[in-house]
Kinemage of the C-alpha trace (Angstrom):
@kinemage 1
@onewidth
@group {chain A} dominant
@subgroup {mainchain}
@vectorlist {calphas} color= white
{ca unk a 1} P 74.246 112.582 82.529
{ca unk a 2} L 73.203 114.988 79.603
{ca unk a 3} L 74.138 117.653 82.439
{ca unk a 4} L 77.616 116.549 82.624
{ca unk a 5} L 78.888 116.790 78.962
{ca unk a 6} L 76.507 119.772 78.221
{ca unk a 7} L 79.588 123.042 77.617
{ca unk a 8} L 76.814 125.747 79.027
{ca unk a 9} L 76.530 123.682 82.304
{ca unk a 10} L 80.506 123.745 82.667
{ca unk a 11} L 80.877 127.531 82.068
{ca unk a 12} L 78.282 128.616 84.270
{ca unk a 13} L 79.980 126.329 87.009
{ca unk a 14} L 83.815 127.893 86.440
{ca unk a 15} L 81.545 131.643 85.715
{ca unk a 16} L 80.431 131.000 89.410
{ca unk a 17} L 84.017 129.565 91.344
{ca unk a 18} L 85.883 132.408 89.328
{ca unk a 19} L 83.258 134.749 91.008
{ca unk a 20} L 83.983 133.649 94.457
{ca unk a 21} L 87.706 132.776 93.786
{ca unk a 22} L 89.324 133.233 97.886
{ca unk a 23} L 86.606 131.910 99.320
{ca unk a 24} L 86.498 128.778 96.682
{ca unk a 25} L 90.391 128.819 97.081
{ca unk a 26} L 89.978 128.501 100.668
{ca unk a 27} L 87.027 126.196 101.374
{ca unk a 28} L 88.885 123.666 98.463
{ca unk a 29} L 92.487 123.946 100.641
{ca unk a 30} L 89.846 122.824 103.771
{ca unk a 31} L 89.133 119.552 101.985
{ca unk a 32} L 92.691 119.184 100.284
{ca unk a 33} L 94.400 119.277 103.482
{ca unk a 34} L 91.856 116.736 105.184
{ca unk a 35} L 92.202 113.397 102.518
{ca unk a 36} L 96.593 115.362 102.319
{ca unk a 37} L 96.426 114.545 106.558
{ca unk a 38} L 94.679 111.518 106.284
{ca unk a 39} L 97.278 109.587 103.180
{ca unk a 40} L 100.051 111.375 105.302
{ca unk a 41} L 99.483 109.838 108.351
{ca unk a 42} L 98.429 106.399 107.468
{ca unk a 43} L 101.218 106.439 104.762
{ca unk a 44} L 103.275 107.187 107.307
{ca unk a 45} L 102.156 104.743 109.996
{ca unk a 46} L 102.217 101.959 106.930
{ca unk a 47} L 105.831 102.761 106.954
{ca unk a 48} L 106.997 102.010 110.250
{ca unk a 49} L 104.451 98.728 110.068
{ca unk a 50} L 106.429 97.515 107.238
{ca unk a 51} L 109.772 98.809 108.263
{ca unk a 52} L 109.535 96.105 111.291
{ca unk a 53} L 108.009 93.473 109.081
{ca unk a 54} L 111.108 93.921 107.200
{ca unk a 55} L 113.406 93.871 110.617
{ca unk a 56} L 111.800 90.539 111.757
{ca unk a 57} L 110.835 89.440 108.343
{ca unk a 58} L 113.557 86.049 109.457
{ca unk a 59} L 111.532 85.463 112.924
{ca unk a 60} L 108.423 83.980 114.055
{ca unk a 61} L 106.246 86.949 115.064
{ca unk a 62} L 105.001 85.108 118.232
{ca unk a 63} L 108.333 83.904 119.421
{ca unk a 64} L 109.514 84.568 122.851
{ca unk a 65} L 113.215 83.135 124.252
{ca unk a 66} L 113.654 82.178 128.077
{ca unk a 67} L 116.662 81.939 129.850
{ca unk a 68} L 117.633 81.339 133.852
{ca unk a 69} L 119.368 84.094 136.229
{ca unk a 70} L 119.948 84.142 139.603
{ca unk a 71} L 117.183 83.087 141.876
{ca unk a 72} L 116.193 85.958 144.729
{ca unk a 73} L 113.884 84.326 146.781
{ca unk a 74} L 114.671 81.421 148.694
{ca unk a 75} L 112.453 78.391 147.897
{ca unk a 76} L 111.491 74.585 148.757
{ca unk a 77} L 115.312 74.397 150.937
{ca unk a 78} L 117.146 76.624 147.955
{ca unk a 79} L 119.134 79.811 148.846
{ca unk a 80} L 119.041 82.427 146.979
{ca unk a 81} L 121.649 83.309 144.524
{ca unk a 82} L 121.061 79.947 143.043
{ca unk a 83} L 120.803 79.978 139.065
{ca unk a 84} L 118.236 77.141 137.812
{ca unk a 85} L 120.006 74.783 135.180
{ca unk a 86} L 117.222 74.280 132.229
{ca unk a 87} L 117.556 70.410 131.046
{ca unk a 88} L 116.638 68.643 127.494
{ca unk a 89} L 113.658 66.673 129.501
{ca unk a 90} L 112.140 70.615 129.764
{ca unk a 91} L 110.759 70.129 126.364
{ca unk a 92} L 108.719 67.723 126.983
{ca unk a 93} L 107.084 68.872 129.759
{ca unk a 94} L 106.530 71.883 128.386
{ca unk a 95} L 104.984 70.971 125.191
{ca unk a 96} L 102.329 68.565 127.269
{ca unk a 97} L 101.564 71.908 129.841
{ca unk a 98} L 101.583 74.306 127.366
{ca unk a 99} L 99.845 73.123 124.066
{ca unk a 100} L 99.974 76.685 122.570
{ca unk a 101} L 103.420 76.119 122.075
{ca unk a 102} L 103.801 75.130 118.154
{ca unk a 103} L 107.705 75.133 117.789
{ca unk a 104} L 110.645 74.885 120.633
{ca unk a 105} L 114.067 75.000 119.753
{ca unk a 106} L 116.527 73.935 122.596
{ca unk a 107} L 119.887 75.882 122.360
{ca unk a 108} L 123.412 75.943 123.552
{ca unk a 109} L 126.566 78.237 122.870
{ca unk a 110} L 129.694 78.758 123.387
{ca unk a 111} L 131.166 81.952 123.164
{ca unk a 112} L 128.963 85.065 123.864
{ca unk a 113} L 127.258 84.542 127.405
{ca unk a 114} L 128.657 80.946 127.295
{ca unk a 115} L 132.433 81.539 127.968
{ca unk a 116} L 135.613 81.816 125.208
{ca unk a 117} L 134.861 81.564 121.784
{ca unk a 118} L 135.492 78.590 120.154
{ca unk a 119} L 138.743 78.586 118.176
{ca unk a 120} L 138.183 77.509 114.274
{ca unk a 121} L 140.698 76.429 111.994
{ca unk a 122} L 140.758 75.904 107.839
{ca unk a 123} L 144.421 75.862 106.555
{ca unk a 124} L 146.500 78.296 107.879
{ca unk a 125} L 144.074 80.549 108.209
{ca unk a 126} L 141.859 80.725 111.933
{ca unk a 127} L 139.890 82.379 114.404
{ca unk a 128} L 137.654 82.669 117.334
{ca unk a 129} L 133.964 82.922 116.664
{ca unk a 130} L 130.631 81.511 118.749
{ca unk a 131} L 129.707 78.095 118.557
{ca unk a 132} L 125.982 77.154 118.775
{ca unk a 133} L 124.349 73.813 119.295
{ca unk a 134} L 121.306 73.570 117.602
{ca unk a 135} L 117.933 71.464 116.408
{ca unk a 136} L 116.059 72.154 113.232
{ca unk a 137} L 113.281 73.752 114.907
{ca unk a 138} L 115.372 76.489 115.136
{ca unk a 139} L 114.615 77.710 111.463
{ca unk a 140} L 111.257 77.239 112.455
{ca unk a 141} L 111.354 80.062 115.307
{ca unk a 142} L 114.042 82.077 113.500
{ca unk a 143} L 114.570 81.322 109.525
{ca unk a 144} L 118.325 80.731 108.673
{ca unk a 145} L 118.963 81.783 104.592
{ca unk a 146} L 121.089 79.084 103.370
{ca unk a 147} L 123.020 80.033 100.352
{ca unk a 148} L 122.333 77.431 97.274
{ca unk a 149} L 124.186 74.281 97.625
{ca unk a 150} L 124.262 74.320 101.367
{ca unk a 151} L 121.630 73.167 103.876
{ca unk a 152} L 120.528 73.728 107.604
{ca unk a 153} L 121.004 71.199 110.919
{ca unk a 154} L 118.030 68.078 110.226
{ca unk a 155} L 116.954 65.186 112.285
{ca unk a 156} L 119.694 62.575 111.054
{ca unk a 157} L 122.455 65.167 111.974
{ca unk a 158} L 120.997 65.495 115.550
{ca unk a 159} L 120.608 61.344 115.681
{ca unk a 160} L 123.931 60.412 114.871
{ca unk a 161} L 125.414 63.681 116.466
{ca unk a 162} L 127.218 64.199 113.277
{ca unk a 163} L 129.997 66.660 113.464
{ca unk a 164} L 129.165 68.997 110.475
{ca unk a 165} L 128.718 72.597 110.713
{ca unk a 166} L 126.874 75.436 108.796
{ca unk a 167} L 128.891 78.575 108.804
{ca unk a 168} L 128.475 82.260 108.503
{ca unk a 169} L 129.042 85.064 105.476
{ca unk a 170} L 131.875 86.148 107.785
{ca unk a 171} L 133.479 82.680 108.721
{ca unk a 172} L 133.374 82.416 105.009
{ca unk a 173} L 135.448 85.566 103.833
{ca unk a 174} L 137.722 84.967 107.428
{ca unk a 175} L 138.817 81.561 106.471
{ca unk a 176} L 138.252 80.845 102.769
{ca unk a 177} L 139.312 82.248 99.751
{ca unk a 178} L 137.015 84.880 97.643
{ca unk a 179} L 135.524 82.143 95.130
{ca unk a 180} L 136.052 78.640 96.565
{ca unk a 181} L 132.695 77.140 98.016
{ca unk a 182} L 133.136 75.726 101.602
{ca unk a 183} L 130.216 73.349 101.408
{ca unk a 184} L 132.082 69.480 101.486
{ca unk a 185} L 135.369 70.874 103.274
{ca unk a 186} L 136.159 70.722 106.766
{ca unk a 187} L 137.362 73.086 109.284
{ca unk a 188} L 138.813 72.529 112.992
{ca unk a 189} L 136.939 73.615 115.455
{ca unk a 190} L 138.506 73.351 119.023
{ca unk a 191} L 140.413 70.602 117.911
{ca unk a 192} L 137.910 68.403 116.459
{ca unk a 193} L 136.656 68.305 112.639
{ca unk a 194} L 133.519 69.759 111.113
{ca unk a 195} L 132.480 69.356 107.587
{ca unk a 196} L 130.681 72.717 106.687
{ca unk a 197} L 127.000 71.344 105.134
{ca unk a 198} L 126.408 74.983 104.404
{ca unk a 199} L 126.929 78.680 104.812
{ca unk a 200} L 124.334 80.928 106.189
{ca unk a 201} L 123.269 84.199 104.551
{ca unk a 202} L 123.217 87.469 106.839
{ca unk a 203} L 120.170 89.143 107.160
{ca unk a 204} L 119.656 92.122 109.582
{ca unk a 205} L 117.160 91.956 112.000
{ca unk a 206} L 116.682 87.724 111.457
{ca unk a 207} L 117.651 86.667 114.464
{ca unk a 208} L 119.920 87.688 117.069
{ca unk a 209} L 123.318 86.064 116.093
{ca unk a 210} L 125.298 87.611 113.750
{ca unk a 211} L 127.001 86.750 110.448
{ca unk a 212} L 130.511 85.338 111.686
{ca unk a 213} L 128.626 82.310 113.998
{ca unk a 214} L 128.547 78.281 113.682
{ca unk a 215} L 125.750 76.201 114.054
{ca unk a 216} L 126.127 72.786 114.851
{ca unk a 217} L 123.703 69.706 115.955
{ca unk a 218} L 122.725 69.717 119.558
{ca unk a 219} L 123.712 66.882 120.540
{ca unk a 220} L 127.018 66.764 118.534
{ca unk a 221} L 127.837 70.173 120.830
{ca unk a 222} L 127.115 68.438 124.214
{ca unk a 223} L 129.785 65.527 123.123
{ca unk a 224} L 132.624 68.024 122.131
{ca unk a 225} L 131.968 70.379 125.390
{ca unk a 226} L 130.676 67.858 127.898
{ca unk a 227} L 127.137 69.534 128.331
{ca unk a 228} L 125.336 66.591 128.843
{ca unk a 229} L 121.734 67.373 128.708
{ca unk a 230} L 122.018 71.017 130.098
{ca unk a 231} L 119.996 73.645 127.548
{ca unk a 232} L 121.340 77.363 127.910
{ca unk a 233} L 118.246 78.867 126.957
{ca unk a 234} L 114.812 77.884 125.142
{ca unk a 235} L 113.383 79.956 121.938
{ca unk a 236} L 109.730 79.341 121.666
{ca unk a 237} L 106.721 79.785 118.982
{ca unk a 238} L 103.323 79.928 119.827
{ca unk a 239} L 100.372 79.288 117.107
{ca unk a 240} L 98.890 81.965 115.645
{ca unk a 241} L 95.751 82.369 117.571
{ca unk a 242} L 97.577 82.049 120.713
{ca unk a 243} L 97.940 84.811 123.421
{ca unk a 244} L 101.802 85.319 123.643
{ca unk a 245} L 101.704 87.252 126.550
{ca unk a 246} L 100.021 84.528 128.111
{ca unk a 247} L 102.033 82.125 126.913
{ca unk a 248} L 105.413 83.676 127.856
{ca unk a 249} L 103.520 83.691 131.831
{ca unk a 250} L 102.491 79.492 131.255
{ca unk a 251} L 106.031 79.180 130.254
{ca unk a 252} L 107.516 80.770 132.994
{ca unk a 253} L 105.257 79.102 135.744
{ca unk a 254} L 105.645 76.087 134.184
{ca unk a 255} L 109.814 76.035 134.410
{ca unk a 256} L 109.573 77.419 138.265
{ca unk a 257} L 107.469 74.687 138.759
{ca unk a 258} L 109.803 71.906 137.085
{ca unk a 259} L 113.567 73.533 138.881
{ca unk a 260} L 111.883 74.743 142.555
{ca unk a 261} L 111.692 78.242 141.674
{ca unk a 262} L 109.495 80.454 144.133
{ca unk a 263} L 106.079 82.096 141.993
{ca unk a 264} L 107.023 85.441 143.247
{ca unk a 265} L 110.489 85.303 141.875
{ca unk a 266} L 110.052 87.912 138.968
{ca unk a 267} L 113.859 88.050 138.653
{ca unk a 268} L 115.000 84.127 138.536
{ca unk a 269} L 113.881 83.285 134.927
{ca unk a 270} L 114.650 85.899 132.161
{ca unk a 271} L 112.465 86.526 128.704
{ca unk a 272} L 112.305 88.509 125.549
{ca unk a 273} L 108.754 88.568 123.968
{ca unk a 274} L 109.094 89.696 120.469
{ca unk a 275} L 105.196 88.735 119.729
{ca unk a 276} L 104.301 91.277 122.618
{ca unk a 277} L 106.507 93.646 121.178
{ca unk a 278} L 105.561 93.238 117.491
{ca unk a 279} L 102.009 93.475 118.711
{ca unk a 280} L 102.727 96.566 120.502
{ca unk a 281} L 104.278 97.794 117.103
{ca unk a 282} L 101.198 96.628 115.082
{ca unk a 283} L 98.970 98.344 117.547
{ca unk a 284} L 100.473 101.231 117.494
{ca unk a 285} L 100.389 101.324 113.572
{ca unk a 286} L 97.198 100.570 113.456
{ca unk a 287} L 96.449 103.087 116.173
{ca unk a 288} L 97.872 106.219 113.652
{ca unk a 289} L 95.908 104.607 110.963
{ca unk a 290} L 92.722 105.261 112.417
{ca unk a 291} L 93.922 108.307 113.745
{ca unk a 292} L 94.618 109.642 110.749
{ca unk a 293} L 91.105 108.178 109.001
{ca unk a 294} L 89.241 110.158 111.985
{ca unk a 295} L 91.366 113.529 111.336
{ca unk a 296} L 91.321 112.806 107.987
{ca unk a 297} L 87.257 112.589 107.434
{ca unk a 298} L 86.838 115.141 110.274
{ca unk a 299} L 88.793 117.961 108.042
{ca unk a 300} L 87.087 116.741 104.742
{ca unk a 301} L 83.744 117.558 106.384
{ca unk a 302} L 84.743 120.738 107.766
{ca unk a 303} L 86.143 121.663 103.989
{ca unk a 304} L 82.735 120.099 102.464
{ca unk a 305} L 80.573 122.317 104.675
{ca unk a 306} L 82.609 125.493 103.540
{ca unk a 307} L 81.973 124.152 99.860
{ca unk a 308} L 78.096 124.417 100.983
{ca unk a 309} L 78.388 127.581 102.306
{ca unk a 310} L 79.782 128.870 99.348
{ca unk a 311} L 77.225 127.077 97.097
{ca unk a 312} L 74.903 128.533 99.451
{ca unk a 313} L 76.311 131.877 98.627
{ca unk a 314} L 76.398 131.304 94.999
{ca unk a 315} L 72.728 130.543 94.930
{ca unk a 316} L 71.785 133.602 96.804
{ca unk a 317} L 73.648 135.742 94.001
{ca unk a 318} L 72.128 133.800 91.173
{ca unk a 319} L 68.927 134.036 92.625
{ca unk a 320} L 68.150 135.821 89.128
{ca unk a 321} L 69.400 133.723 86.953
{ca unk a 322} L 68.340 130.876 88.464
{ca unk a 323} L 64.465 132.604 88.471
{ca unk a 324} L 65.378 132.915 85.003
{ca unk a 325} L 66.133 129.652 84.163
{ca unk a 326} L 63.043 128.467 85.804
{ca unk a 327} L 60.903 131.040 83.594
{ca unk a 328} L 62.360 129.905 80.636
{ca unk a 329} L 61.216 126.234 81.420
{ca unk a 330} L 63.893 124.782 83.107
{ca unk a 331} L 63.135 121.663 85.441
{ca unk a 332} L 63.938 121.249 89.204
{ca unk a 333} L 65.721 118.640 88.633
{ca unk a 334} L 68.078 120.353 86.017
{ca unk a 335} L 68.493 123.317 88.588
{ca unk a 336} L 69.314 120.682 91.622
{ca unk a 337} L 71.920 118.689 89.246
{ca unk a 338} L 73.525 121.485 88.310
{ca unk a 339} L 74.209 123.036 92.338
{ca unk a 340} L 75.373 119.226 92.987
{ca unk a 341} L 77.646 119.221 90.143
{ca unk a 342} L 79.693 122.256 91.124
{ca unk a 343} L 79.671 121.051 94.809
{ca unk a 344} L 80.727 117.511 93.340
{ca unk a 345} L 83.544 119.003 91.078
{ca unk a 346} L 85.132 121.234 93.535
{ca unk a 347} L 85.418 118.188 96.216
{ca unk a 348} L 86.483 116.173 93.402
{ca unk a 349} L 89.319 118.588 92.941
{ca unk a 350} L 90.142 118.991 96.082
{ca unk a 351} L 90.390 115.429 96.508
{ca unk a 352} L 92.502 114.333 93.656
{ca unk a 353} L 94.982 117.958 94.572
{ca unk a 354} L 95.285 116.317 98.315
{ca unk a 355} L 95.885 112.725 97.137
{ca unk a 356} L 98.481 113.943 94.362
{ca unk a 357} L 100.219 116.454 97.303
{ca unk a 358} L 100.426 113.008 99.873
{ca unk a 359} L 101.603 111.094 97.439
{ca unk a 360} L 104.882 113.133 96.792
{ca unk a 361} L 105.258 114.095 100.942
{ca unk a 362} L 104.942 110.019 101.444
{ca unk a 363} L 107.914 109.711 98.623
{ca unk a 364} L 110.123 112.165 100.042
{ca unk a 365} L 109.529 110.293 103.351
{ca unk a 366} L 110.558 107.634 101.738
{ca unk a 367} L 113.269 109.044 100.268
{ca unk a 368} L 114.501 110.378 103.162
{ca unk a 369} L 114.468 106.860 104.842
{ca unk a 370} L 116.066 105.148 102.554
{ca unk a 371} L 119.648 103.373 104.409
{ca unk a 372} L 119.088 105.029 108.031
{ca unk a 373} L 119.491 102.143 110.541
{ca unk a 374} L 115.599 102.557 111.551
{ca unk a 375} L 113.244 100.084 111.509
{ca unk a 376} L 111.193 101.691 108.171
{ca unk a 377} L 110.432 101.089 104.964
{ca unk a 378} L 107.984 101.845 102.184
{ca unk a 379} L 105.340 104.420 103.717
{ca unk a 380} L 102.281 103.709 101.285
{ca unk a 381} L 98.536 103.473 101.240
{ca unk a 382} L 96.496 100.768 99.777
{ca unk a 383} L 94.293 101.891 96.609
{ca unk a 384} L 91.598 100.223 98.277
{ca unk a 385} L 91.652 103.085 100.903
{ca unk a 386} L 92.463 106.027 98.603
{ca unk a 387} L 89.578 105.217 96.283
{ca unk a 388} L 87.199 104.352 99.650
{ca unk a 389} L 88.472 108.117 100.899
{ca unk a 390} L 87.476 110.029 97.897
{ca unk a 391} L 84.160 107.824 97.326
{ca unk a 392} L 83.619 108.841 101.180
{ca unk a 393} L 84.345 113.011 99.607
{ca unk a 394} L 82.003 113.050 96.991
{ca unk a 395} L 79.584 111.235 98.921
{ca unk a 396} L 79.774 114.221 101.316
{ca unk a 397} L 79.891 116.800 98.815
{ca unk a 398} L 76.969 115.657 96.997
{ca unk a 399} L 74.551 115.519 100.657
{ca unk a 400} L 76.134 118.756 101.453
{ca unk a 401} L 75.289 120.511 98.093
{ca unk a 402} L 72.029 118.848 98.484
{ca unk a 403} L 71.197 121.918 100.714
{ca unk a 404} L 72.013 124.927 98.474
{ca unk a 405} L 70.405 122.792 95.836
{ca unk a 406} L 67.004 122.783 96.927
{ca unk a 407} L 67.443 126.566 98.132
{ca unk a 408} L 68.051 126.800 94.289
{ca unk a 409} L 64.898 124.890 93.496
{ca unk a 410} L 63.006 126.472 96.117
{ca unk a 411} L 63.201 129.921 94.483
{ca unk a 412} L 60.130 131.171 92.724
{ca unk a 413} L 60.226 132.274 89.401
{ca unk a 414} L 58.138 134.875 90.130
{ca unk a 415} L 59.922 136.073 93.104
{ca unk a 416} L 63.055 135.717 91.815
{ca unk a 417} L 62.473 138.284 88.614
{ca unk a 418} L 61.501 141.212 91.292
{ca unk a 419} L 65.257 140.784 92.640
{ca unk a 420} L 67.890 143.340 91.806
C-alpha cells in the first residue's frame, strides 16, 4: 500500500511506459479492444433480449394457440378434406390429459378468419369491426390493458351470458366523441345491444388482435351467432417449468385423439408456439452473450500477455537500475510490487478506456434503434458483469506481471552493476 501513494514509484512507472510508448500503445489497444468486444456484443445481444420482452411483454411466454384445417389423411371412416370442429367439452379433456396446461382460453370470432365483420352502431355514427367471444382466462394467456374505469370479461358475465362489450382505442375514436367516456353506454352490434364495461388500451406486440376489436363473453357470442358449443380455436399456457414444445405435441395428440384425426396428419391441426419461439430468441441471446464473454476474455489475455512482454522488456532495460535499487537496500518484495503495479495500471487503463468506448458504441446503438419497427430495445450490460470483467483483467494482469516481476527480483545486484 505504501507503494501505491509513494510519487517516486509513480514516475518511475510513467518514466518506463513513456520509454516504450508504441509498443505500450499497442499491447494497451490489445486489452481495450477485448473487455470494448466483449460489452459490445453482450450489450448488444441484451438488446434484442429485451427488445422481444418488450414485443410480448402483454403475452404469456409459454403460450401456444391451436386451431383445425383440413384433414389429409383419411381416418377411422373420414375422408379427407374434412376440417375437425373443436367443441367447449375440449377443455376439459384437455386439462385432465395434459396437466401442464395452467391457463386455456376458448375463443370465437367473427370477422377476420370467421366471415363478415360484425356491423356496430352508437348514434349515427357505425362500422364494421371483429367480434370476439371470449372467457377471462384470456387475460391470463394474453394481458388486455383496460383503461381506468373500465374492466375485462369475468365469470358472472360468462354465467348469465350478459351482453356487454369491452371495446378498442379505435372503436373508441370511430364511434365516440374525443372526450366522452364510453364505459355505461351502449352500442348496437348486429342488431342487438351491448353495454361497453370497458375500453381496451393498444399495445403493440400484446396479442394478435388489434386496437379497433370487441370482446364479448363466450357464451353471450354463441347466443347472438348461433355457435352453440363450437370453439374456433384454443390459446393455451403452460406452467413455467413445463416443456412447451412438448406440450404443444400432448396437445395436438390429444385433440386427434378426441375428433378422429389420423397421428400422421401433420397438416389437419394448425399451431403457433410463441414459448418455442421466445425460447429460441432467449437462446440465441444468451448464445451471443457467451460468445462475446469467450472473445471477450480471449482478447484481454492476448492484450495482458503483450503487457508482460513489455514488462518483460522493461525489466531487461532496467536491469541497472533495478541492480541498483537492490544495492541500495531495496527489498524483493518492493522490486516485485512495483513490476505488478505498472502491469496492474496499464490493464487497469485499458480496461476502464474499453468499458468507457462500449459504453458510447452501445448508446449510439441505441440511439440508432430508437422508433424502427424491430423487435429492440435498450442494449445494456449489467454492472454486475462489467465490474466481474475488469476484476477478471486485473486478475490477469497481476499473474501475468508476476513473471517479469520475479525476473526483476531474480537479478543480482552484483551482476546487474557489471551491465552497460
Amino acid at each position: 500500500m505504501k507503494l501505491i501513494f509513494n510519487s517516486d514509484t509513480w514516475q518511475e512507472i510513467f518514466g518506463s511506459i513513456r520509454k516504450n510508448k508504441a509498443r505500450t500503445a499497442i499491447t494497451v489497444v490489445g486489452v481495450l479492444w477485448g473487455i470494448f468486444i466483449y460489452i459490445t456484443l453482450s450489450g448488444a445481444a441484451k438488446g434484442l433480449n429485451n427488445g422481444f420482452e418488450l414485443e410480448f411483454q402483454d403475452m404469456a411466454t409459454n403460450s401456444m394457440f391451436v386451431w383445425s384445417n383440413q384433414t389429409s389423411v383419411p381416418y377411422d371412416g373420414f375422408k379427407t378434406g374434412r376440417r375437425p370442429q373443436f367443441k367447449l367439452s375440449d377443455v376439459d379433456q384437455l386439462k385432465r390429459k395434459v396437466p401442464q396446461i395452467e391457463f386455456i382460453a376458448p375463443r370465437n370470432v367473427r370477422g377476420m378468419w370467421g366471415g363478415t365483420p360484425a356491423k356496430v352502431v352508437y348514434g349515427q355514427k357505425d362500422g364494421s369491426y371483429n367480434i370476439y367471444g371470449d372467457f377471462p382466462s384470456l387475460v391470463k394467456i394474453a394481458a388486455k390493458k383496460i383503461f381506468d374505469g373500465g374492466r375485462f370479461i369475468n365469470e358472472d358475465d360468462i354465467k348469465d351470458a350478459r351482453k356487454v362489450c369491452v371495446i378498442g382505442e379505435r372503436n373508441k375514436t370511430d364511434l365516440f366523441e374525443k372526450d366522452a367516456n364510453p364505459v355505461g353506454e351502449y352500442i348496437r352490434i348486429d342488431g342487438s345491444y351491448f353495454k361497453v364495461i370497458g375500453v381496451h388500451k393498444y399495445e403493440p406486440g400484446g396479442g394478435f388482435e388489434s386496437d379497433n376489436d370487441i370482446y364479448i363473453p363466450f357464451t353471450t357470442f354463441k347466443k347472438l351467432y348461433n355457435s352453440g358449443e363450437n370453439v374456433g380455436w384454443f390459446a393455451i399456457a403452460a406452467y413455467d417449468d413445463a416443456n412447451v414444445i412438448q406440450v404443444e405435441q400432448d396437445v395436438k395428440s390429444t385433440l386427434k385423439k378426441i375428433h378422429h384425426i389420423a397421428p400422421e396428419d401433420e397438416r389437419a391441426l394448425g399451431s403457433f408456439n410463441l414459448g418455442e419461439m421466445f425460447g429460441r430468441i432467449m437462446g440465441f441471446s444468451n448464445g451471443m452473450t457467451f460468445l462475446s464473454l469467450v472473445v471477450g476474455i480471449a482478447t484481454i489475455l492476448a492484450g495482458v500477455i503483450g503487457i508482460g512482454n513489455i514488462l518483460l522488456i522493461s525489466v531487461k532495460e532496467r536491469t541497472k537500475e533495478l541492480g541498483i535499487r537492490r544495492a541500495l537496500g531495496a527489498t524483493p518484495g518492493e522490486v516485485r510490487g512495483l513490476i505488478l503495479l505498472e502491469s496492474v495500471f496499464l490493464t487497469l487503463v485499458a480496461g476502464v478506456m474499453g468499458i468507457v468506448m462500449g459504453a458510447f458504441v452501445l448508446f449510439g446503438i441505441n440511439a440508432a434503434t430508437q422508433g424502427l419497427d424491430f423487435p429492440y430495445a435498450n442494449p445494456t450490460v449489467p454492472i454486475s458483469f462489467i465490474l466481474g470483467a475488469l476484476a477478471i483483467m486485473i486478475i490477469l494482469g497481476t499473474l501475468i506481471g508476476l513473471i517479469p516481476a520475479q525476473r526483476a527480483v531474480s537479478i543480482k545486484p552484483i551482476d546487474a552493476l557489471r551491465e552497460e
